[in-house]
C-alpha positions in Angstrom: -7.6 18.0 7.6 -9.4 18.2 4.0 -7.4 16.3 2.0 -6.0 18.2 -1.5 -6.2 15.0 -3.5 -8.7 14.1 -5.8 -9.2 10.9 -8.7 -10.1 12.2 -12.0 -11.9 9.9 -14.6 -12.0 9.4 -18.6 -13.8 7.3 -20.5 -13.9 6.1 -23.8 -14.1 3.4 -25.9 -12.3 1.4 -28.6 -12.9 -1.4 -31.3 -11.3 -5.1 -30.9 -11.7 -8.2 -32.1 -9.7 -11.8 -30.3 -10.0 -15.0 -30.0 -9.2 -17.1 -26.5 -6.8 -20.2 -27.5 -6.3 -21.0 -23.8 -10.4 -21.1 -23.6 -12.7 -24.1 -23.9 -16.0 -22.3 -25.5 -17.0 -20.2 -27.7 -14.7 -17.6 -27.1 -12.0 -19.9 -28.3 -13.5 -18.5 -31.9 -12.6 -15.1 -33.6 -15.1 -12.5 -32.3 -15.0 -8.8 -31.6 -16.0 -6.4 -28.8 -16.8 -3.0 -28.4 -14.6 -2.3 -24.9 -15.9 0.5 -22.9 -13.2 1.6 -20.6 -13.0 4.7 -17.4 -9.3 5.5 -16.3 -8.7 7.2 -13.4 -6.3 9.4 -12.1 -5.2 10.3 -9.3 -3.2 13.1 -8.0 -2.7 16.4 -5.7 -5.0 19.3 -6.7 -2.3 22.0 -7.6 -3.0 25.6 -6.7 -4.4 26.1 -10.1 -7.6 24.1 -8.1 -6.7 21.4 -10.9 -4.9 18.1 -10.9 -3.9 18.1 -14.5 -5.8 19.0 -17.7 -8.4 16.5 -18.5 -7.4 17.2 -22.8 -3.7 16.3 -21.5 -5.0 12.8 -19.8 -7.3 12.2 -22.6 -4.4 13.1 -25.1 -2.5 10.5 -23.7 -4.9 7.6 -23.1 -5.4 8.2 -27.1 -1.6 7.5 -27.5 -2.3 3.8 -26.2 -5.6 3.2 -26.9 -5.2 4.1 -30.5 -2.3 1.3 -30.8 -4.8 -1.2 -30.2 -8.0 0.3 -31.6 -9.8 -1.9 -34.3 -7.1 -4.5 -34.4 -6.9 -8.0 -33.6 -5.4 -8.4 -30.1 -3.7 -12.2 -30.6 -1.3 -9.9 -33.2 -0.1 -8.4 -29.8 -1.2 -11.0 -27.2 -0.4 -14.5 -27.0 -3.6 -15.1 -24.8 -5.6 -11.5 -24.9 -7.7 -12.4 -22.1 -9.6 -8.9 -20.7 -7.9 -9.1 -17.3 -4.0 -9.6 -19.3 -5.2 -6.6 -21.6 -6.5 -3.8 -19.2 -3.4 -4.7 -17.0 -1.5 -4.1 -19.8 -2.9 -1.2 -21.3 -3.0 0.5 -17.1 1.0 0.0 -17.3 1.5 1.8 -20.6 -0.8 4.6 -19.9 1.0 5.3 -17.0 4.1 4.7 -18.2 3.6 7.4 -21.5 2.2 9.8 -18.6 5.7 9.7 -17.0 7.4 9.8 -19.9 5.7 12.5 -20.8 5.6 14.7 -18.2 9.1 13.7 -17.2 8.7 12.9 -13.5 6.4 16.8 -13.4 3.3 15.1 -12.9 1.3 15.7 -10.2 -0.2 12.2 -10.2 -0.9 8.6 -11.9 -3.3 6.3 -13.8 -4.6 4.1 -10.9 -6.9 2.0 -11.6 -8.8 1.1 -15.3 -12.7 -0.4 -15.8 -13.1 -2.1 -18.5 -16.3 -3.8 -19.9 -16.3 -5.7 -22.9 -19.9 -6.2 -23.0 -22.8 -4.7 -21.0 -22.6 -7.9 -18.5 -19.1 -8.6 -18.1 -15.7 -6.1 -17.2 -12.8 -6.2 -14.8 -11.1 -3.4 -12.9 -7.1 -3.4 -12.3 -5.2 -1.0 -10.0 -1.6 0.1 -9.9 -1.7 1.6 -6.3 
């Protein structure tokens, strides 16, 4: 049987800057990143042939993202580590896509990559 799911991806990328107080090095000190992130989605193709509007997922990955864009992450994060904040912005995503769709969805954010230079990134599910 073909299956009549399929994972759609977005990516993007936003503007931070952090400091690690729980770190011994030099990411103890203030210092910014440009983080490059993909969130997928995941879902049951509907019998448009679609899972849902990429400009609808993109619309609300903005919602989040833009919470958090060029700020400084220890405003929101007592220890804004890059595994603590993908997690975290995963949930919320997810969360604002149910809330938004009010339980009509045909899917959900399930897993975000984030890098937050060209060497170094984490990926977090919610499956």
């Amino acid at each position: 049987m073909i299956s009549k799911s399929a994972t759609l991806k977005i990516r993007g990328t936003m503007e931070i800057a952090h400091r690690l107080p729980n770190y011994d090095g030099k990411c103890s000190k203030l210092h910014g990143h440009r983080m490059d992130y993909t969130f997928s989605f995941k879902g049951e193709v509907g019998e448009n042939g679609m899972v849902e509007d990429f400009k609808d997922l993109e619309r609300i990955i903005k919602i989040v993202v833009d919470r958090y864009d060029h700020s400084f992450l220890n405003d929101f994060f007592e220890n804004p580590t890059l595994e603590d904040f993908a997690m975290h912005l995963l949930n919320l995503v997810d969360t604002e896509y149910c809330f938004l769709k009010q339980q009509r969805g045909r899917g959900k954010f399930v897993e975000l990559e984030m890098w937050e230079t060209n060497k170094y990134g984490v990926v977090v599910t919610n499956e």
